[in-house]
C-alpha positions as CSV (number, residue, x, y, z in Angstrom):
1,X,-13.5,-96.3,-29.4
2,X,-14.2,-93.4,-27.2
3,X,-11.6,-91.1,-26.3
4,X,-12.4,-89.1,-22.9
5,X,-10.9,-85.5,-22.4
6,X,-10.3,-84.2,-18.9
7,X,-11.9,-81.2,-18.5
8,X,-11.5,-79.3,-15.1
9,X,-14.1,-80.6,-12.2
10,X,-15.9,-78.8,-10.5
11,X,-16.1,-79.5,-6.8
12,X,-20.1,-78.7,-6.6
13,X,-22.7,-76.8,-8.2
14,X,-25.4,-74.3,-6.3
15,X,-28.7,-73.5,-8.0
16,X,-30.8,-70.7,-6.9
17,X,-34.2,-69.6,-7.8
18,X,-34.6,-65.8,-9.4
19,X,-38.7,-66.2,-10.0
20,X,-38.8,-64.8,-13.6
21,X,-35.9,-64.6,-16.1
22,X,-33.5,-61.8,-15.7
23,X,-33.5,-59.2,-18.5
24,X,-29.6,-58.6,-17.2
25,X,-27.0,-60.1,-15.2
26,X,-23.4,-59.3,-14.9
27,X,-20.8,-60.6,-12.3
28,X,-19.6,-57.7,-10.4
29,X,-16.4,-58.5,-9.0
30,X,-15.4,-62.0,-7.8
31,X,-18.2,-63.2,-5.4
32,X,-20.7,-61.0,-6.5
33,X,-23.5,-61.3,-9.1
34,X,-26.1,-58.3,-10.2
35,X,-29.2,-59.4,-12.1
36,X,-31.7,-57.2,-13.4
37,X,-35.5,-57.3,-12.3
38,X,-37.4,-56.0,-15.2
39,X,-40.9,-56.4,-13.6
40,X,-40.3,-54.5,-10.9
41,X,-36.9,-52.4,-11.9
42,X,-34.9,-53.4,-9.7
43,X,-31.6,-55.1,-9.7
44,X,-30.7,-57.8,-6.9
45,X,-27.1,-58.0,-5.8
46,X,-26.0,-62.0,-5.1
47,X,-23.6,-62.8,-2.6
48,X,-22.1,-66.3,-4.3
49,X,-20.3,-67.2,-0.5
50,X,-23.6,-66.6,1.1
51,X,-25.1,-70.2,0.4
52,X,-26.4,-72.0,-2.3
53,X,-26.9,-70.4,-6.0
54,X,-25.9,-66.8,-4.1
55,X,-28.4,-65.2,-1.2
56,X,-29.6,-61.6,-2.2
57,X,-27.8,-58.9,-0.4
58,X,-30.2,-56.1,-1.0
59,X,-32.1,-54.9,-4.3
60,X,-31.7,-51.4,-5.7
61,X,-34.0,-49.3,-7.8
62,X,-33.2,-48.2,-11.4
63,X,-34.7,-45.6,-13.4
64,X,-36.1,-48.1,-16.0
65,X,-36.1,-51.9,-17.3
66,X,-32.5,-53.2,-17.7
67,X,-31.3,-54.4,-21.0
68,X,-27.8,-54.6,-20.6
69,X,-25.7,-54.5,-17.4
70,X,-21.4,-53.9,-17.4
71,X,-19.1,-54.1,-14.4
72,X,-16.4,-51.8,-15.0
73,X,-13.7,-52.7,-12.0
74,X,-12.1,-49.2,-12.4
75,X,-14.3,-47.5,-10.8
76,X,-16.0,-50.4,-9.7
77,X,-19.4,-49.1,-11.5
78,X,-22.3,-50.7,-12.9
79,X,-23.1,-49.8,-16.6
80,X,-27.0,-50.2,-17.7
81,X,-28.9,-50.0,-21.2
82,X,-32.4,-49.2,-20.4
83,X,-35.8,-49.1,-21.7
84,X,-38.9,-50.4,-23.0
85,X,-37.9,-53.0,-26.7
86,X,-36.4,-49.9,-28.2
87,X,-33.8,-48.6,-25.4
88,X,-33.3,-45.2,-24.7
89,X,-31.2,-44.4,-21.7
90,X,-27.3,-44.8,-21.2
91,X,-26.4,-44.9,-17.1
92,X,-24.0,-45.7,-14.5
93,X,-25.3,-46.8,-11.1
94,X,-22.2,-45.2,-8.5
95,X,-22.4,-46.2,-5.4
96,X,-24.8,-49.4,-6.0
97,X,-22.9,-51.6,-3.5
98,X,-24.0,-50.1,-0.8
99,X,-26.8,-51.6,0.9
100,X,-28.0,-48.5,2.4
101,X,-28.8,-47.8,-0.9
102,X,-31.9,-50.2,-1.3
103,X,-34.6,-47.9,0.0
104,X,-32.5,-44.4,-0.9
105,X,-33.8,-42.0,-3.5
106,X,-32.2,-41.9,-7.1
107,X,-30.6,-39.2,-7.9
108,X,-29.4,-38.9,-11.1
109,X,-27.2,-36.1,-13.0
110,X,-25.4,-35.7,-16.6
111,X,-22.3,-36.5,-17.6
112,X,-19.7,-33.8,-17.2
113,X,-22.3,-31.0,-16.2
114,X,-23.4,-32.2,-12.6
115,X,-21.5,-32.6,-9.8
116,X,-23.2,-35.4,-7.1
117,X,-24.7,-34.2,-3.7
118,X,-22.5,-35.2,-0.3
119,X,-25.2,-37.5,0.6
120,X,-24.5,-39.6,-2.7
121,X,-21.4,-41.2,-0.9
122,X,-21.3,-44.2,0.1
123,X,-22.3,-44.8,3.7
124,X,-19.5,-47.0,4.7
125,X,-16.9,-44.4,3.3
126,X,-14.3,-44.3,5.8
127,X,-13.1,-40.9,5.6
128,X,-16.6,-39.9,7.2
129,X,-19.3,-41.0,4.2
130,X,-22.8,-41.5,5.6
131,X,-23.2,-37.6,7.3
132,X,-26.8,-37.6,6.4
133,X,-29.1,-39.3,4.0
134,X,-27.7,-41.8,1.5
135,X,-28.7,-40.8,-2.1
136,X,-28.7,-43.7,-5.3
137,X,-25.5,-41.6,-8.0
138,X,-26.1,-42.0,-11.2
139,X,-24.8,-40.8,-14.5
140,X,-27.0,-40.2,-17.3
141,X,-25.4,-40.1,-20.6
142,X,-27.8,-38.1,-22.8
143,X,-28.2,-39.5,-26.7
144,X,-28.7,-38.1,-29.9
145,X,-29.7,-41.4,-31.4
146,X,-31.3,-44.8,-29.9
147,X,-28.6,-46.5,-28.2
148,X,-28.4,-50.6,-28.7
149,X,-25.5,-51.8,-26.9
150,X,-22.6,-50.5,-23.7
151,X,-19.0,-51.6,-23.5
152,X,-16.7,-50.5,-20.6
153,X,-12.8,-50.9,-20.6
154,X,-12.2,-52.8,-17.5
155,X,-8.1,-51.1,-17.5
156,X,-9.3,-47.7,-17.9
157,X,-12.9,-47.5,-17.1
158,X,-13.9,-46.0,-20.5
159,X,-17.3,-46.8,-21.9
160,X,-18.6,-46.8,-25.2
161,X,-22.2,-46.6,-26.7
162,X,-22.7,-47.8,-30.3
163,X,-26.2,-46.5,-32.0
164,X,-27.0,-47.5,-35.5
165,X,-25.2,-44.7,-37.2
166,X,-22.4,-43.8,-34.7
167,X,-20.1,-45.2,-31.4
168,X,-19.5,-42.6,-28.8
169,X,-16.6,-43.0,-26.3
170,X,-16.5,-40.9,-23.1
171,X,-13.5,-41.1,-20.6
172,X,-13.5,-42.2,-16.9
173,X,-12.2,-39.2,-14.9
174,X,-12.0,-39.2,-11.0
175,X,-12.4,-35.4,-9.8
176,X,-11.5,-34.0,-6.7
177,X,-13.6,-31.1,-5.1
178,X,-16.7,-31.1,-3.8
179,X,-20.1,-31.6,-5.5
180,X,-23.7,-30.0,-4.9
181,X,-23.4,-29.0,-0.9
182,X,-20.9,-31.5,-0.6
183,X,-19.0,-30.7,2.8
184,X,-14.9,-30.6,3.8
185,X,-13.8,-33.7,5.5
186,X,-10.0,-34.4,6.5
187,X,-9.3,-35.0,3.2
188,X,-10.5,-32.0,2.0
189,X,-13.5,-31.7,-0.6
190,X,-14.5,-35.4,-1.3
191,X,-13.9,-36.8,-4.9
192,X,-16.1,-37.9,-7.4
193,X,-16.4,-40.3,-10.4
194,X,-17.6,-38.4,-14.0
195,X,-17.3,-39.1,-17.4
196,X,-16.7,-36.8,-20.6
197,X,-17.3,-37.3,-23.8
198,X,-14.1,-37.3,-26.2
199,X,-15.0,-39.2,-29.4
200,X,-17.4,-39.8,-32.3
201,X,-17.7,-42.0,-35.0
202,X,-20.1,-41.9,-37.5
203,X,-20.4,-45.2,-39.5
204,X,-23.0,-47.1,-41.7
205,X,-22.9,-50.9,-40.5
206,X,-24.7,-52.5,-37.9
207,X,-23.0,-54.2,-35.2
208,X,-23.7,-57.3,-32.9
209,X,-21.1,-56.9,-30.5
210,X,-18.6,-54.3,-28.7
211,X,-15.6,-54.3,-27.1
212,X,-13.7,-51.7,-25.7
213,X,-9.8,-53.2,-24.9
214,X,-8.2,-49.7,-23.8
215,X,-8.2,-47.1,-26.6
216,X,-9.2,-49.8,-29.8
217,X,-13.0,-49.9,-30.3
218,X,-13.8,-52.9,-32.2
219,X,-17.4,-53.4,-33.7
220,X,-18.2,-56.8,-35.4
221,X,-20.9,-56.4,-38.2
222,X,-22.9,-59.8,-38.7
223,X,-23.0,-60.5,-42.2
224,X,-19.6,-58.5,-43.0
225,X,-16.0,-60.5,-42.9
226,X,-14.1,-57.6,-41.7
227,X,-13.4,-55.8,-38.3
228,X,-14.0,-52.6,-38.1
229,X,-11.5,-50.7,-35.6
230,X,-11.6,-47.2,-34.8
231,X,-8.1,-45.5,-33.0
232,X,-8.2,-42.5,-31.1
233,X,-7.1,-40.6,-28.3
234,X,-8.5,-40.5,-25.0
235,X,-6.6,-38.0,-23.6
């Protein structure tokens, strides 16, 4: 005798050609799809309601091949692990959804040192964004150790970066005031995403997997029955 489970249906299924395998993909929000290009580095952004298996709504460049790519909705940023099979850079692309973006320069500045240029705003910003030329933000994260995996906390837009001896945590802050030759609009100074560091742990176990539900890091070591969780304040 066969028993048959309803499942839910799906009403149709689109299939789209990428040419060779992402080394990335990510769903950025809730019709939107990011995949990395690692031949090229470049990351196409998918429209899924713009036809079948998503049409590409423009391509951006990164600084190097994506391993790993996070959508944090707070701040509605895109989270990368980069390099060659050993990664080495930590990032967050800014203002990415913007598709005056594809041909713009990078320009990239550390965490909690560097404040963005004007022309890093989006184009489409509605207080006045787009006086001038559009600049690619994004947010280095410099590391004392090889990083292997990203998490971001979708509530508060907190990311964490786990190397083999330690897990770093740096907190989402939204500044106000203006950055490098940034200008006064009717607002006043424009505002900026940034990101400080505020926690370290130094540990001894591998992990396979992160996740970062507000303030409780919790690292799963294969091999190991227990969860390791690490509390602390991100204030």
């Amino acid at each position: 005798m066969v028993r048959v489970i309803s499942v839910h249906h799906f009403s149709r299924q689109d299939v789209s050609l990428v040419g060779a395998a992402p080394t990335a993909l990510s769903s950025a929000g809730a019709n939107t799809v990011v995949l990395a290009d690692g031949r090229n580095q470049t990351m196409q952004v998918r429209d899924l309601e713009g036809g079948a298996g998503g049409r590409v709504g423009h391509t951006f460049q990164t600084i190097d091949v994506v391993r790993e790519v996070v959508y944090c909705p707070t701040g509605k940023y895109l989270l990368t692990l980069e390099g060659g099979a050993a990664p080495d850079g930590v990032r967050v692309y800014v203002n990415w959804a913007d598709p005056a973006v594809g041909k713009a320069p990078i320009c990239p500045r550390i965490a909690g040192c560097v404040s963005p240029t004007y022309a890093s705003q989006s184009s489409s910003d509605e207080d006045g964004g787009g006086g001038g030329r559009v600049i690619l933000d994004v947010i280095e994260f410099p590391q004392r150790d090889s990083p292997l995996h990203v998490a971001a906390c979708s509530t508060t837009g907190n990311i964490m970066v786990a190397a083999a001896n330690f897990l770093a945590v740096y907190k989402y802050v939204n500044k106000n005031g203006g950055g490098n030759g940034a200008s006064k609009d009717k607002g006043g100074s424009r505002g900026y995403i940034d990101f400080k560091e505020c926690i370290q742990v130094d540990k001894s176990l591998l992990h396979s997997n992160l996740l970062l539900p507000h303030v409780v890091v919790d690292a799963l070591f294969p091999g190991f029955p227990q969860l390791g969780s690490y509390r602390g304040s991100l204030e």
